[in-house]
Steps between C-alpha positions, in 0.01 A plus 500: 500500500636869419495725748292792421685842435403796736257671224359140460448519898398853515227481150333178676483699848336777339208287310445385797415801692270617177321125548456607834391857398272331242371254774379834756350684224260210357413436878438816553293552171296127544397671909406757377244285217389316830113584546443622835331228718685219720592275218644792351660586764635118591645542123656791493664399837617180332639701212703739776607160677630363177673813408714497770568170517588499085724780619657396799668206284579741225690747730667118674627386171611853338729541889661202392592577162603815699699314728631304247621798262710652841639165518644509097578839535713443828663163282586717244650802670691252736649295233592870291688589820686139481607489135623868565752394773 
């Protein structure tokens, strides 16, 4: 397997966040389609729950590309710094 370069890392962290972006703003929008009476309102709370949750593992998964891009770029600088000795 390749190791990813640090745009690679940094392009797939930022789709994320717009998935996540896209994920609020359809919740937001199907709520607010919700008519107003209790099963409505035990929808729309489902949607919110969902959202988060969608979210939660979004925000998870793009910390440890995160994580993983300080890692490569701490490799990198560290083995620079060797072959310069």
């Amino acid at each position: 397997m390749l190791t990813p370069t640090n745009a690679e890392l940094l392009y797939a962290i930022e789709v994320l966040k717009k998935l996540s972006e896209h994920i609020n703003t359809h919740a937001a929008h199907s709520v607010m389609q919700m008519p107003e009476s209790s099963l409505g309102e035990h929808y729309a709370g489902r949607i919110g729950v969902n959202a988060i949750e969608q979210t939660s593992h979004i925000e998870t998964v793009a910390g440890q590309l995160q994580n993983w891009r300080n890692e490569l770029l701490l490799q990198r600088s560290q083995n620079v710094s060797q072959s310069v000795k």
